[in-house]
C-alpha positions in Angstrom: 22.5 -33.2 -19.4 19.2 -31.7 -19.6 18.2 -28.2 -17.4 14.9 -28.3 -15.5 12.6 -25.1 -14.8 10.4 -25.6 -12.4 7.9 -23.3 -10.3 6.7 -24.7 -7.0 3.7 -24.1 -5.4 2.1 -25.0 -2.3 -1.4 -26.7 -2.5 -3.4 -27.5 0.6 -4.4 -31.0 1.5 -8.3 -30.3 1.4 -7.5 -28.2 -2.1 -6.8 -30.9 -4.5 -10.6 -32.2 -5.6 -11.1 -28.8 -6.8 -7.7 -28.3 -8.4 -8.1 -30.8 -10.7 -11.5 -29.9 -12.3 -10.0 -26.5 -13.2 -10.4 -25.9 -16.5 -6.5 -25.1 -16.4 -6.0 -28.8 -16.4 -9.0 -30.3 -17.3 -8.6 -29.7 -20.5 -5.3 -31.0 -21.0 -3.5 -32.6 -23.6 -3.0 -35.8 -21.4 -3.6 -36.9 -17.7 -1.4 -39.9 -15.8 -1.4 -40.9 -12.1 1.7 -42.5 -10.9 3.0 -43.8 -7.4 6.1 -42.9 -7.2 8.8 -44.1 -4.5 11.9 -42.1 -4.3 15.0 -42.7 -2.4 17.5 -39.9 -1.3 21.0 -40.2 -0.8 24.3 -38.2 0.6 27.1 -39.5 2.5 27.3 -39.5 6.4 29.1 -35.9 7.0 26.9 -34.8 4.3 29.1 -33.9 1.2 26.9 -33.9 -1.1 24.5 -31.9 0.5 27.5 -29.1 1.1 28.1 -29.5 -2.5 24.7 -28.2 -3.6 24.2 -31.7 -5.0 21.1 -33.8 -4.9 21.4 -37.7 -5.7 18.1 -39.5 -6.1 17.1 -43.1 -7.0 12.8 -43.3 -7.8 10.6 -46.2 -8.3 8.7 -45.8 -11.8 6.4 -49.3 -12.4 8.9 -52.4 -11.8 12.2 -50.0 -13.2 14.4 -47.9 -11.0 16.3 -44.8 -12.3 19.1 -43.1 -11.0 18.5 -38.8 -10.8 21.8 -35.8 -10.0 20.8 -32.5 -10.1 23.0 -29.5 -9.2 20.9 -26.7 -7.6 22.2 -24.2 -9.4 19.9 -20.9 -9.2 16.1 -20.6 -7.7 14.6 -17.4 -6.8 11.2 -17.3 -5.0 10.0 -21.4 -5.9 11.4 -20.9 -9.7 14.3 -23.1 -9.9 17.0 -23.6 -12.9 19.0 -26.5 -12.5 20.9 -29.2 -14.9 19.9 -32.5 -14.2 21.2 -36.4 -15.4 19.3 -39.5 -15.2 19.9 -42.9 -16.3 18.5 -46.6 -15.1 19.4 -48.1 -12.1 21.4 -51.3 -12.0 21.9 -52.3 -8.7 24.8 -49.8 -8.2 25.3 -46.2 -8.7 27.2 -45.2 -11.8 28.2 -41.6 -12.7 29.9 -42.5 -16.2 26.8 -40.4 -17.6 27.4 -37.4 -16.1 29.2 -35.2 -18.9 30.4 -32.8 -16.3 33.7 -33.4 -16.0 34.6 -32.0 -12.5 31.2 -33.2 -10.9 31.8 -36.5 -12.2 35.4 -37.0 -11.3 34.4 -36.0 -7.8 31.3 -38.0 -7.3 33.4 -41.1 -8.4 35.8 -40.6 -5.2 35.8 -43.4 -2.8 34.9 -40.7 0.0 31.8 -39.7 -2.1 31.1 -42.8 -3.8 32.5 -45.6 -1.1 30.5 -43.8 1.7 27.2 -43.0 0.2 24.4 -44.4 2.3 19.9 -43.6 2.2 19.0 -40.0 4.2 15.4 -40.0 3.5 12.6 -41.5 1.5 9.5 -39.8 -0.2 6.0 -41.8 -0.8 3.8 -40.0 -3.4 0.4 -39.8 -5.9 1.1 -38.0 -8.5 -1.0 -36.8 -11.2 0.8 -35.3 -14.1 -0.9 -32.8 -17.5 0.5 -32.0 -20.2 -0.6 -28.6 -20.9 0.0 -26.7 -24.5 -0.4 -22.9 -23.9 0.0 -22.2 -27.9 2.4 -22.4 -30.3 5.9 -23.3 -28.8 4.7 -23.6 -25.2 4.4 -26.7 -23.4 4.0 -27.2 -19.5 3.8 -30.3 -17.0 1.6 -29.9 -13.9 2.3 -32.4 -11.6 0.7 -32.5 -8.8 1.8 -34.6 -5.4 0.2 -35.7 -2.2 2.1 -38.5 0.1 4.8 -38.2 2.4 8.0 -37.7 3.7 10.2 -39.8 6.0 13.3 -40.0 7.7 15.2 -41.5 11.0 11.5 -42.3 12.0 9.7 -38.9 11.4 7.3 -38.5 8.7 5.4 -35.0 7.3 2.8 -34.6 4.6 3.5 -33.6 0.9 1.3 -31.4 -0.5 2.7 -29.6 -3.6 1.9 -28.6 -7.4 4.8 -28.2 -9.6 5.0 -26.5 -13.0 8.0 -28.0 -15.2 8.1 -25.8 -18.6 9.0 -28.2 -21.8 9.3 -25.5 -24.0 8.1 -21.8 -24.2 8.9 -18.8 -22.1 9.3 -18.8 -18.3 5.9 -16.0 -18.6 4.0 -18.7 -19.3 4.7 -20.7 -16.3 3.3 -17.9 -14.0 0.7 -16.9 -16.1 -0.5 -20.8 -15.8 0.4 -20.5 -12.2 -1.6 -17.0 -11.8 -4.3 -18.9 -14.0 -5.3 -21.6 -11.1 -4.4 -19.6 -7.8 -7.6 -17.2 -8.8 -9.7 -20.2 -7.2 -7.2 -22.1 -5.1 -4.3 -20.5 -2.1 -1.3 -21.6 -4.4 1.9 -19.7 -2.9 5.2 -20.3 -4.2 7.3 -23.0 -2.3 10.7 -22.5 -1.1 11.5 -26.0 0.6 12.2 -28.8 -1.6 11.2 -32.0 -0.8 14.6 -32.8 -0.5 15.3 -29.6 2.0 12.7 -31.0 4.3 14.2 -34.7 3.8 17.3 -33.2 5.5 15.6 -31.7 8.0 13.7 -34.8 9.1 16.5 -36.7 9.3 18.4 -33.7 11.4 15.3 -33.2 13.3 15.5 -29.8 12.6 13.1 -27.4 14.4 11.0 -25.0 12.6 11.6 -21.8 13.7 11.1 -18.2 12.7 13.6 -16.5 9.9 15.1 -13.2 9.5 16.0 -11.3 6.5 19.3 -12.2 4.8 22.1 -9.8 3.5 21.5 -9.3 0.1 24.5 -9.9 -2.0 24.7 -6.4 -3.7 27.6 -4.5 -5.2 28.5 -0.5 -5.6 28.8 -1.4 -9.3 25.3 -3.1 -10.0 22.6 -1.6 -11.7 20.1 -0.4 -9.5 16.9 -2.0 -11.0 19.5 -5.3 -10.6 20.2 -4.6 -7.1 16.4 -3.7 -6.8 15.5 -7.2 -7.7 17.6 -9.3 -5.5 16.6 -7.4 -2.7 13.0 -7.7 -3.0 13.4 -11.8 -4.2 15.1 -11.5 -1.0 11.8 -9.7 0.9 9.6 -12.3 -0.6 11.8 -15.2 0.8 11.7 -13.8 3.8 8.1 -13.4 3.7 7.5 -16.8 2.1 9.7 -18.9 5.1 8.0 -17.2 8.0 4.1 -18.2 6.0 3.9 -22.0 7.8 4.9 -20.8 10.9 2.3 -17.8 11.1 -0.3 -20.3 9.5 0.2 -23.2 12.3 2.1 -21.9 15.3 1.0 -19.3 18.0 4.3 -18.2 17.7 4.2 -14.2 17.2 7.7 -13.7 16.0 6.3 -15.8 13.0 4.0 -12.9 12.7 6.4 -10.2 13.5 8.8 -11.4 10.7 6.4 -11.3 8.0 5.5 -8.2 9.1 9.4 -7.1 8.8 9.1 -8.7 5.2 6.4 -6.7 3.9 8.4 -3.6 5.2 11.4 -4.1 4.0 9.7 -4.8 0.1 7.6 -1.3 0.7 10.5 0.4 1.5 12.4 -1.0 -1.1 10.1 0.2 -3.5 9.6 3.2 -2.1 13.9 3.7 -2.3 14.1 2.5 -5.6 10.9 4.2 -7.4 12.9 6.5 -9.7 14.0 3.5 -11.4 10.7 1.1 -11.3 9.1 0.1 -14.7 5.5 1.9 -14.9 3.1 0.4 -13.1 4.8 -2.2 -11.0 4.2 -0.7 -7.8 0.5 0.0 -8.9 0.0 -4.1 -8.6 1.6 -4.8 -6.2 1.1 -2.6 -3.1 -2.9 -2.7 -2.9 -2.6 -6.5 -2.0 0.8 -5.7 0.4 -1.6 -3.0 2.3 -4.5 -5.7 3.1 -1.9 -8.1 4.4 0.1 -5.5 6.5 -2.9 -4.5 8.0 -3.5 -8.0 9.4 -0.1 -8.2 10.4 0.5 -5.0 11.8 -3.0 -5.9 14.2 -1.7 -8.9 15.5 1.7 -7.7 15.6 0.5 -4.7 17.9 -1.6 -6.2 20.3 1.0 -8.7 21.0 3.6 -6.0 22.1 0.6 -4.5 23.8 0.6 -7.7 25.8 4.2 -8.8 25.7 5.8 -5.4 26.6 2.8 -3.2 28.6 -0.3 -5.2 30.2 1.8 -8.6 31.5 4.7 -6.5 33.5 1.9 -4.1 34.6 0.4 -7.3 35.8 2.9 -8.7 37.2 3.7 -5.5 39.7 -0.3 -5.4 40.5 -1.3 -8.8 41.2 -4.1 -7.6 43.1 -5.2 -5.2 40.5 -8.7 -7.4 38.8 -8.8 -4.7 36.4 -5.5 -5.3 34.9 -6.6 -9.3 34.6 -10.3 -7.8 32.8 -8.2 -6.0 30.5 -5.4 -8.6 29.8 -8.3 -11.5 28.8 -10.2 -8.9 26.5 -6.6 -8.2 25.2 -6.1 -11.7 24.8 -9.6 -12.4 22.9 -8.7 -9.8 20.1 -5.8 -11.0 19.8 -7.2 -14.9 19.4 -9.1 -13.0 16.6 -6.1 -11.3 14.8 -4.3 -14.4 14.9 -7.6 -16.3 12.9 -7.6 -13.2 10.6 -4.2 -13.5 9.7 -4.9 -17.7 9.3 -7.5 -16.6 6.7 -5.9 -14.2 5.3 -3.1 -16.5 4.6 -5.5 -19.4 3.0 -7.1 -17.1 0.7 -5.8 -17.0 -3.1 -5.1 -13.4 -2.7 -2.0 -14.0 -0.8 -0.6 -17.0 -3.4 -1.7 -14.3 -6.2 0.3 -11.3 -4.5 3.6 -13.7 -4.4 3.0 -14.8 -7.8 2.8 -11.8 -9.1 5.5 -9.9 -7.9 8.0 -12.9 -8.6 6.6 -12.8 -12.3 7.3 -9.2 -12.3 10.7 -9.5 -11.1 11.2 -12.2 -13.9 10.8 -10.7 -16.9 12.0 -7.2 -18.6 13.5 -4.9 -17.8 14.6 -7.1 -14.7 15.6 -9.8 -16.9 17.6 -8.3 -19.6 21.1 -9.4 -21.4 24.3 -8.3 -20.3 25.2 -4.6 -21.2 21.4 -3.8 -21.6 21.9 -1.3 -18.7 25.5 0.0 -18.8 24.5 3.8 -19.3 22.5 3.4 -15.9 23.9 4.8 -13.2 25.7 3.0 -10.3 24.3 1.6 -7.5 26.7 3.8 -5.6 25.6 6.7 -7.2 22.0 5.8 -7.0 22.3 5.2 -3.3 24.3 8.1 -2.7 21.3 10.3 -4.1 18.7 8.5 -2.1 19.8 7.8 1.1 21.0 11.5 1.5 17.5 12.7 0.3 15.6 10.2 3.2 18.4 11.7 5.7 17.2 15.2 4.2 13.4 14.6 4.8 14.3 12.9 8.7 16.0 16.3 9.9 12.9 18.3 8.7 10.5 15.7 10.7 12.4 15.8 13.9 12.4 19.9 13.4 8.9 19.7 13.4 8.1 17.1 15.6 6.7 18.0 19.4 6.5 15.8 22.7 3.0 17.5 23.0 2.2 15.5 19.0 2.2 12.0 19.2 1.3 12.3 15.3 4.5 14.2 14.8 6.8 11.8 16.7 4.7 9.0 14.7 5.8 10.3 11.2 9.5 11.1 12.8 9.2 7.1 13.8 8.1 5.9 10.6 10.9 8.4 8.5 13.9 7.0 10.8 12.5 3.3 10.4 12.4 3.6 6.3 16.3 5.6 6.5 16.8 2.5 8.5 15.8 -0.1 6.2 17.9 2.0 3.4 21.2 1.5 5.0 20.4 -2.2 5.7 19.8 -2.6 1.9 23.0 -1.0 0.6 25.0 -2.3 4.2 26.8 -5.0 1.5 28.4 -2.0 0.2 30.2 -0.6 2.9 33.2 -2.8 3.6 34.2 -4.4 7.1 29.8 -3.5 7.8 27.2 -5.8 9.0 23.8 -4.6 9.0 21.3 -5.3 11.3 18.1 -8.0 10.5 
């Protein structure tokens, strides 16, 4: 068994020319092009899919070899996983896999009698072997084909960064390296995630933030971190949609996601290393500003100038001022398009998921027993937000939209605090 680190990134179609004369990778150690045909399998209700089990066969030259992998952990496009390969002859055989339990079930007749092809993959790939210094060794490999299944097909566009040997630092600082000239955002959805949903036929649509699997006992700076991997997901699956659709709740969840991370930081700054929010929320502001402009003037259309419409049909003004509406907000949409193609967003993601992958985040067990609780942390905070909430409705007036403004923004960030530590409170579901 061998573990695989990975970091995905998205590359765009029209990107990859340029990519590859970066100096990143033009100076390699080697370069190889490959076509490589791969073959995914499961059985017909799925099992192995349920199972968090992937099992692959792939087309290298005139040989076929047979891939498992267990998805085991990923956070934000970096993925951990054991994997076991062997060749391919002309049946499957799981004699290799030195996992007992995963072996003993994959050899079942209901696994192994019933497994039958899901989807197929069809891709260039260009690999480098990359040697950052002493003791640190990275593949880029980068892809461009397709993706099929049950007669549906979508582009592949990726780069993927496999680390040999060295630190996990050095696969974002690589990453970091080649997004300062090219949009590289992490990627969430495997190819094998999009396989299933080809052969589903699974519509894209808009997602909302998750409950975050926190508990009274963590850490906080460990409770800190799943919940903003958990922001940047939720940022990160809404980015296609809000790049390709018209769809504003697209828009409006990003918008939620960049939120929900400020407020997190802002809840959990006692406890932040020095510095961290320093790099990361001068990027977050220039992307919630384009958000929060096309975010406003569709409720300003959604919510005020079509039912005003509506009751006034013969009102031309109201139709004068709904086009204008509707041209500005052609132009945030555009803005936000740019925004999102620009290597300042793939260098804001990257960078906060470095962040939250190294020290003091990423430290060995019993680093951070003298820290307080999370129940003790929260306790503090959430009773100091309620604290400053009750002094801005005091001083807020019906005659000061300002002062009902700040009220609004206080009761939206005391929200967002009992949504994060919601997990806590037994027989509780917070709202997304």
């Amino acid at each position: 068994m061998a573990q695989q680190i990975t970091l995905k990134l998205e590359a765009a179609e029209d990107s990859h020319s340029a990519l590859q004369r970066h100096p990143a990778l033009a100076g390699a150690t080697t370069r190889e092009q490959h076509q490589l045909v791969s073959i995914y399998y499961d059985t017909g209700r799925m099992a192995l899919r349920r199972a968090g089990i992937l099992l692959r066969l792939r087309k290298h030259g005139a040989s076929w070899q047979q891939t498992i992998k267990r998805q085991d952990d990923s956070d934000g496009g970096l993925t951990r996983r054991p994997e076991w390969q062997a060749p391919y002859l002309n049946h499957f055989d799981f004699s290799h896999v030195d996992d007992a339990e995963l072996r003993e079930w994959l050899q079942r007749d209901k696994i192994a009698g019933r497994i039958t092809a899901i989807f197929e993959t069809n891709v260039r790939r260009t690999v480098w072997q990359i040697d950052r210094g002493p003791g640190s060794r990275i593949l880029a490999k980068l892809d461009r084909g397709w993706i099929a299944s049950s007669g549906r097909r979508e582009t592949i566009s990726e780069l993927e960064l496999q680390l040999l040997s060295g630190s996990v630092d050095s696969l974002y600082a690589l990453a970091l390296e080649l997004a300062q000239r090219q949009p590289l955002p992490p990627l969430l959805l495997s190819k094998a995630e999009r396989g299933y949903r080809l052969f589903h036929d699974t519509p894209r649509q808009p997602v909302k933030a998750g409950r975050v699997p926190i508990d009274a006992q963590d850490a906080p700076l460990a409770a800190f971190r799943l919940i903003a991997l958990d922001c940047l997901s939720h940022l990160q699956l809404n980015h296609a949609g809000a790049a390709r659709s018209d769809d504003a709740e697209y828009v409006h969840q990003m918008r939620v996601a960049t939120r929900r991370l400020r407020a997190a930081m802002r809840m959990f700054g006692p406890v932040l290393p020095d510095g961290f929010a320093g790099q990361l929320v001068p990027p977050m502001r220039e992307l919630m500003r384009a958000l929060g402009q096309a975010r406003d003037l569709d409720v300003l259309m959604a919510e005020i100038v079509a039912p005003v419409a509506d009751a006034l049909p013969d009102e031309p003004r109201l139709t004068d001022l709904a086009s204008a509406i509707t041209n500005r907000l052609y132009d945030a949409r555009n803005a936000i398009r740019h925004s999102l193609r620009q290597p300042a967003y793939g260098q804001l993601l990257l960078t906060a998921a470095s962040l939250l992958q190294s020290a003091p985040f990423i430290e060995a067990p019993g680093a951070a027993d003298e820290t307080p609780s999370l129940l003790q942390f929260a306790d503090r905070r959430l009773r100091r937000l309620l604290k400053k909430v009750l002094e801005l409705a005091a001083a807020a007036r019906a005659e000061s939209p300002p002062s009902l403004h700040e009220l609004r923004i206080g009761i939206k960030r005391l929200r967002y605090a009992i949504e994060f530590f919601d997990p806590m409170i037994p027989g509780k579901s917070g709202a997304n």
